[in-house]
N, C-alpha and C positions, 0 to 999 in steps of 0.2 A: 561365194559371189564370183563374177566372172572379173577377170583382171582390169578390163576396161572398168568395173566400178572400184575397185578399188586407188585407180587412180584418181574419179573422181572423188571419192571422199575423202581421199589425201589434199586434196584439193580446195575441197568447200569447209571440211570439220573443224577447223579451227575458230572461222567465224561465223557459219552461218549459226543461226539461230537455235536451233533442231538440237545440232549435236553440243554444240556449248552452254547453253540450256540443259540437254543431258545429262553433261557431265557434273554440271553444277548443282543443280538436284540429286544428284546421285550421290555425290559427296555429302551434300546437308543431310540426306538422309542415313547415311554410315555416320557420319559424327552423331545426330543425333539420339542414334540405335547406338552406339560404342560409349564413347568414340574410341577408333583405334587406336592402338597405342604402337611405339615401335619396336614394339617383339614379336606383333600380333602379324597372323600371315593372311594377306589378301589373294584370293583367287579370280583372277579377272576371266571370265569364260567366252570363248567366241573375240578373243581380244582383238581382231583386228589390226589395225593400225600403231595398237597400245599408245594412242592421245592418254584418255583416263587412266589407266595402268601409270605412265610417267605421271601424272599429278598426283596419284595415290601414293607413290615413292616416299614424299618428305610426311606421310605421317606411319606407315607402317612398312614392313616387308610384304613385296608383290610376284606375287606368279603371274604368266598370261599363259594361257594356252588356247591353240586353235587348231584346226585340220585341214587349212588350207596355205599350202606350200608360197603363197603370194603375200599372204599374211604371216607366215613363220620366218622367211626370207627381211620382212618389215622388222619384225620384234628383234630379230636376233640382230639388227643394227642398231637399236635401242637399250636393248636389256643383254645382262650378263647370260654367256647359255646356261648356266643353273638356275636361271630364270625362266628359262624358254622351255614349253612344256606342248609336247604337241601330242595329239591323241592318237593311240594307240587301238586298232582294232574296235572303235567304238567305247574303248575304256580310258578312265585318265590314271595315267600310273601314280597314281598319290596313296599313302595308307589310306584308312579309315579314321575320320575325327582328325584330322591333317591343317583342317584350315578354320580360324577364325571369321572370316569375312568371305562371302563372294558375291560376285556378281555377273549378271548375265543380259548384256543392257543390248536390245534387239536382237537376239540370239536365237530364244524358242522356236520363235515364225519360221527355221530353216531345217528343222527338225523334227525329220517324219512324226519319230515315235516322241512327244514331248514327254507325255510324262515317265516315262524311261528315263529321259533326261534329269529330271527333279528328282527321282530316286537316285539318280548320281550326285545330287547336289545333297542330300539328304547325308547321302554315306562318307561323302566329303567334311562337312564339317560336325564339328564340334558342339558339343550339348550346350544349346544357350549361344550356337551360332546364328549370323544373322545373312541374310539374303534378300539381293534386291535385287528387283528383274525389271525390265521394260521390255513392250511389246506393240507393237503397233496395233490397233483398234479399228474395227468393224468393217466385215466385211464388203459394207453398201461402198468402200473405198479404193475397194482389190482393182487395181490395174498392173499396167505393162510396167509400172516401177516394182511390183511385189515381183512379176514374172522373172525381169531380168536380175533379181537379187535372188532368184530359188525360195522363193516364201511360199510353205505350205498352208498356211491360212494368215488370215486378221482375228484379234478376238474380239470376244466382249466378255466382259467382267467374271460373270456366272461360270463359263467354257474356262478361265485362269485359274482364280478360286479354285476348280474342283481337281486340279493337278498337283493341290498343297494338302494335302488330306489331316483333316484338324489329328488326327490321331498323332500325325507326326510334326505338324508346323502348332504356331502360333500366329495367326495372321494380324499383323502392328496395322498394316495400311494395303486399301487395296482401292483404285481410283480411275477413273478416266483422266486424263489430261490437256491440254489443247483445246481444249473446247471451242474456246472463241476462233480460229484457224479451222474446227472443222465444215464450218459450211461453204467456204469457199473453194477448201481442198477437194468438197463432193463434187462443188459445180465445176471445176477446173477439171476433175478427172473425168467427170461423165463427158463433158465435151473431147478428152483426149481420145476416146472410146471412141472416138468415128477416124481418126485416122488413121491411115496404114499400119500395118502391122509392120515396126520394127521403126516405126519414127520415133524418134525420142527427142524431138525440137522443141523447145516451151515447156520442159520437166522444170518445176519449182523447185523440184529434190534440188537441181544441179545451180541454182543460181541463189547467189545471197543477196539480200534484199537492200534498198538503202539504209544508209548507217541507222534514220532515227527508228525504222518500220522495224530491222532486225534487231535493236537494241528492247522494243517495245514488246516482240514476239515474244524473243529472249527472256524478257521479267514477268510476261505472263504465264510462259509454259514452267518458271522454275515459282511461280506464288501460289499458282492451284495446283502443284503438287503436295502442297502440307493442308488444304483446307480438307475440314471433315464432313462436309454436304457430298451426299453420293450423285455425284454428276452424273446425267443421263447419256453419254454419249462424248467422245474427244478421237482427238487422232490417235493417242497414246492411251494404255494403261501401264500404272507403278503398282509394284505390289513388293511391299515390304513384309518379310517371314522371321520370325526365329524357329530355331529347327528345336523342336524339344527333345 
């Protein structure tokens, strides 16, 4: 990402909706795939800001690793440097079967070759290790927010799925989420689609909502993340793996 977003998601992640929501989900769904315990080693991929990475702390041991010098500069005022893992020539220096847990929560979307990447996540953990990804959903959504964050695509379901190949994963959960926020977000971005190139005034990404709208978003994006109806459509997909 370019610096100017990482400051704003320094900015907004903590309350808006989106990423707290995220993180929240993401957690329920490590405990209820584990739950970790505190020997057990989490790899947090694409860490960012390391928000999740610090909450992850009080139940297991946490790696972050990222390949961006704005984000590695972030962690290491965070995290111990034996924590701080930053990638290597496209490789992560960890053994093979290294890590109990990872995650890679908005991550793939930056990453030409993704399933390259999932064969790294594969060799990383541990038989009976688990894996939880999020990724932003469907293309009819792609705008100048995917541009200025380096997003190679949006998914949808079918296109995630086939980068866990059943030979090697076990797929627990795989879902849209948001749904209820995605029709808004269509007509909100198709309308941004007419203005100049490089305005970024009236981005929802950057603004948090009033307390009760963002508290409401918040328990909808983290309640249809465990339901088992295959939603047709969301902002988001989860996909929960174990690596066999």
């Amino acid at each position: 990402m370019d610096a100017a977003e990482y400051a704003n998601l320094a900015r907004v992640e903590e309350r808006h909706w989106y990423y707290a929501g995220k993180r929240e989900l993401v957690r329920r769904w490590l405990r209820r795939a584990g739950p970790p315990k505190k020997d057990d080693v989490l790899l947090d991929c694409g860490a960012g800001t390391g928000r999740f990475a610090q909450d992850m702390q009080q139940d297991c041991r946490v790696l972050v690793l990222d390949d961006h010098e704005e984000s590695l500069e972030l962690l290491r005022e965070k995290f111990s440097l034996e924590q701080v893992i930053a990638l290597t020539g496209g490789d992560v220096p960890l053994p093979d079967q290294s890590v109990d847990y990872l995650t890679a929560l908005d991550v793939l979307e930056h990453i030409e070759h993704d399933a390259a990447a999932v064969r790294g996540f594969h060799r990383l953990l541990k038989p009976g290790g688990v894996a939880v990804v999020t990724v932003p959903a469907s293309m009819a959504l792609w705008s100048d927010w995917d541009v200025s964050l380096h997003h190679f695509r949006r998914y949808a379901r079918p296109g995630l799925k086939a980068i866990f190949p059943a030979e090697q994963w076990d797929l627990v959960y795989v879902n849209y989420t948001n749904i209820v926020a995605f029709p808004v977000a269509w007509v909100l971005r198709k309308l941004r689609r007419q203005r100049p190139a490089g305005d970024t005034t009236g981005r929802m990404e950057d603004k948090i909502p009033p307390a009760g709208l963002n508290g409401l978003l918040r328990w909808l994006f983290v309640s249809l993340a465990f339901w088992r109806v295959p939603f047709p459509f969301g902002l988001s997909l989860v996909l929960v793996a174990r690596r066999r």
